[in-house]
N, C-alpha and C positions, 0 to 999 in steps of 0.2 A: 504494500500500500504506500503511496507516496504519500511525504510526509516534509513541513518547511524546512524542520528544524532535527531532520535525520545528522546533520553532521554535530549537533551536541550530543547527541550520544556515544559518539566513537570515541575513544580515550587521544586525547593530544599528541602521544604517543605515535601514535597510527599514523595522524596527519604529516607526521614529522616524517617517519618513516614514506609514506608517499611523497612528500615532495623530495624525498633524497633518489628517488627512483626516477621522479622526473627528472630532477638534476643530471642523474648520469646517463639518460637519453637522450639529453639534450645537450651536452657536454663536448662531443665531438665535434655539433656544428656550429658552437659558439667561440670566437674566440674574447677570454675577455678583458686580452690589452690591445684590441682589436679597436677599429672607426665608432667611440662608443656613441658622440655625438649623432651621426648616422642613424645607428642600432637604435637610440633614443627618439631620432623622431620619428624611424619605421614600425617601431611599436604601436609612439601615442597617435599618428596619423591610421593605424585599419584601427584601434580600438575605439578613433571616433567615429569611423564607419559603422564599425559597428554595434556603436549603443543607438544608433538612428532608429533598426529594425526595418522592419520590409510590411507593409500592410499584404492583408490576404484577403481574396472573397474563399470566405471557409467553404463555400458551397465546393468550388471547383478544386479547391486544394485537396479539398478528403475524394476527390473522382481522382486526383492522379498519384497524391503522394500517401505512403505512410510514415511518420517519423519511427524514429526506434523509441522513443518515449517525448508526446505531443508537448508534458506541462516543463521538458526540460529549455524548448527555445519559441514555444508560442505563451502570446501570454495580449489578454486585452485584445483579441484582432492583429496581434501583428508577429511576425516570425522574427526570431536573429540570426545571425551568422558566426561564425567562428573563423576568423582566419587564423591556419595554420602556417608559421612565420619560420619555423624550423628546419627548412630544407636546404640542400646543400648548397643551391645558388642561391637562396632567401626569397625565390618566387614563392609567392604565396598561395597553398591552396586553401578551399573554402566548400570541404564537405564534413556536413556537422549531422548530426542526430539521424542521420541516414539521409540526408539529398545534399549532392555535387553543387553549387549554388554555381559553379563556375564552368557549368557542362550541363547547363538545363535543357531540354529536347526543344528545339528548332520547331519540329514539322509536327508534333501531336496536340499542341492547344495546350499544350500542362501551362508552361508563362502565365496563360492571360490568369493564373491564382495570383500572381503577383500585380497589384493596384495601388497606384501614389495614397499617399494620406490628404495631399494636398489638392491641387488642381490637373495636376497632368503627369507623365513618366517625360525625363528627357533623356537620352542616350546622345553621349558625345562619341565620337567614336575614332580613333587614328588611323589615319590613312598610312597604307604601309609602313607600319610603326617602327619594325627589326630594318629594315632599308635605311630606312630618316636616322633612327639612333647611331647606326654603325658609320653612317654617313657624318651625321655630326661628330663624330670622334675623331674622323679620320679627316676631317677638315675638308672634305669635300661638298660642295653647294650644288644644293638640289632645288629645283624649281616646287615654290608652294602655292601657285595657283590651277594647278593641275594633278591628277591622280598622279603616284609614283607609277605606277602599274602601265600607263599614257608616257609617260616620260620615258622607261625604260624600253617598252614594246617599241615605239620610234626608231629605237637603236638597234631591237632585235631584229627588224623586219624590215630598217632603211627606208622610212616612207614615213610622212607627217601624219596623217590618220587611219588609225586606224578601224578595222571592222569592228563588231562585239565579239564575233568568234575570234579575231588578232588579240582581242582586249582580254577572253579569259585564258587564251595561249601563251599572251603576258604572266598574267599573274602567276600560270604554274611553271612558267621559267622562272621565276623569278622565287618562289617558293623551292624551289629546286634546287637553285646554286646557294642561296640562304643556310640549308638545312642539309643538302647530300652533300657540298663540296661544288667550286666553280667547276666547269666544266672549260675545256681547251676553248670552244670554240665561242663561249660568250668572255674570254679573258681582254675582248679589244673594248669590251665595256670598262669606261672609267672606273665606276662604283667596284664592281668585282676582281679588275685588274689589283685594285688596293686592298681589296678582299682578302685577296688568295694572298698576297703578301704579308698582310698581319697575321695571317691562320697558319702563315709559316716560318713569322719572326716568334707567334706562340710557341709554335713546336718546340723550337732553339730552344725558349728561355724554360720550356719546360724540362728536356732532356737535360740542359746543364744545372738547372736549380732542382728536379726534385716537386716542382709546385708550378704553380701562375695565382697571380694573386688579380682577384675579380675585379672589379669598379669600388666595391664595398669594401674594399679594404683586405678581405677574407683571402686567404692562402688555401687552396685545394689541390690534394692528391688525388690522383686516383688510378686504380687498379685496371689494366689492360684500357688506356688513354689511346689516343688517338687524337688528329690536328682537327679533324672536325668536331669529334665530341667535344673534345675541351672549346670550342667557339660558342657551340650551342650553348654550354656553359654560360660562358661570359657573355652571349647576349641577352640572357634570360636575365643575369643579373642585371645589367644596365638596362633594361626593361623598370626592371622593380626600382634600381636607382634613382632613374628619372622619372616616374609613379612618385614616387616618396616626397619629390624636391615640389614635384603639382600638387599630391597634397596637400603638402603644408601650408603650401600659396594657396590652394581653396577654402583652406579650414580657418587661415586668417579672414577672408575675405567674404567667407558664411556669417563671421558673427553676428550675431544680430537680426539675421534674415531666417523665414520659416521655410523656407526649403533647403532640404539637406542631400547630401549626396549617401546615398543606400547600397550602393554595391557598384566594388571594381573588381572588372575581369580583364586582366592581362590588360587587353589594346581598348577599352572601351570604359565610359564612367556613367551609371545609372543617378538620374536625381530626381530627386520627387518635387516639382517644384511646384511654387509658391505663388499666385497671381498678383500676389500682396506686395510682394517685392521690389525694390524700384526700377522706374522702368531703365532698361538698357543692362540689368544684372546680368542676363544671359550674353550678352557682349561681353560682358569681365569676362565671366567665366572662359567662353571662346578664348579671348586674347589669352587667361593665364594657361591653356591649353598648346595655345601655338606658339608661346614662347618659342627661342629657336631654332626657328625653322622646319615645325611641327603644322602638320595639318590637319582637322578637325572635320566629321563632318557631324550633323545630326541629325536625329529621327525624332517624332514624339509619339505618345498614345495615351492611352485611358487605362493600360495594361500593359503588361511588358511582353504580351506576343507581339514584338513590331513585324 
């Protein structure tokens, strides 16, 4: 039977002993004379995500989901999240009480359980997010009024517009050299030309140190490595790095205002927003978005099946 006040019962004792358990499974991926500063606002930035909560129409949420136990993250109409912050690159995942919040089904209607508190859902979302970021490190300028996806297809196909079938033949070259490895024959591409360079000054510094040390500060081994895995690595971190630094710039820049931001996955940021709000607010937010050289785009709805 659940119960509020089940943890007075367990002796001190016990608590002690659990978090020394936590401790030492959390222990490997923490370092901590590590970027604490960092560490600190990647914590307090998802834990303000997530005390926001997510509203539900309970009706369609008991038609798709079950929790593993309902009264441990709904409570009053609205669900929480849990991001888990403990992973070897510090990308975050966010599956709690049995449902993936960061892998919810596309195409069977489960989303539309999730509905603003407010006036509307808005979805900001990055346009070729791992392209823009690798791109900004390596100091190369990428045009931000046009899809990346537009931009690189141009250079794969040698012609100024392209078809929609060129356009989704784009993005899975471009998901391809990103994540398998550049390939020979897209190497006359600027952006991958620098690519395949960095993924192979990594190797170097890997073979001769032993490690690579991420955007976060964080030094990682790892066992049967390889020049592409250890990249994926390091972009997922610089993902979450530059996640963390928007954050905080939105969490300044919410106070005060009754729309809050509810949920980030990876390349996209969900808000519940506010009609109250002043007008031009969803302008900030764009600009602190595209800082950079980052490009934004958005969706809205009544529910978050966009």
């Amino acid at each position: 039977m659940y119960s509020e006040d089940v943890n007075a019962l367990i002796p001190i004792s016990k608590h002690y002993e659990r978090c020394e358990c936590m401790l030492e499974a959390v222990r490997p991926y923490v370092e901590l004379s590590g970027n604490l500063p960092w560490l600190n606002a990647y914590t307090d930035v998802y834990k303000w995500v997530e005390e926001q909560g997510i509203k539900i129409d309970e009706k369609i949420f008991d038609k798709y989901f079950e929790p593993t136990w309902k009264a441990r993250s709904i409570r009053n109409g609205k669900i929480y999240t849990s991001y888990n912050l403990y992973n070897i690159t510090s990308r975050p995942t966010n599956a709690f009480n049995g449902i993936n919040f960061l892998a919810l089904n596309k195409e069977n209607g489960s989303r539309a359980a999730f509905i603003p508190e407010n006036d509307t859902f808005i979805e900001f979302d990055f346009d070729g997010y791992h392209p823009r970021l690798i791109a900004n490190l390596l100091n190369i300028e990428l045009p931000t009024d046009e899809s990346i996806h537009e931009v690189l297809g141009q250079q794969y196909f040698g012609k100024e517009e392209l078809t929609p079938e060129e356009y989704q033949e784009s993005k899975k070259i471009t998901f391809r050299q990103m994540y398998n490895g550049v390939e020979d024959q897209y190497k006359h591409v600027p952006l991958f030309e620098h690519i395949a360079e960095f993924i192979q000054a990594m190797w170097i510094e890997y073979r001769e140190m032993g490690y690579i040390t991420l955007p976060n500060s964080r030094k990682i081994t790892q066992e049967n490595a390889n020049p592409q895995k250890l990249f994926n690595y390091y972009i997922q971190c610089l993902e979450t790095v530059n996640n963390v630094k928007k954050l905080t710039k939105l969490k300044e820049l919410f106070k005060g205002k009754n729309s809050k931001v509810v949920l980030v996955v990876y390349d996209s940021i969900l808000i519940d927003y506010s009609a109250e709000d002043p007008k031009g607010f969803l302008s900030e937010i764009k600009a602190v978005l595209e800082e950079d050289g980052y490009r934004v785009k958005a969706q809205k709805g009544m529910n978050y099946n966009f």
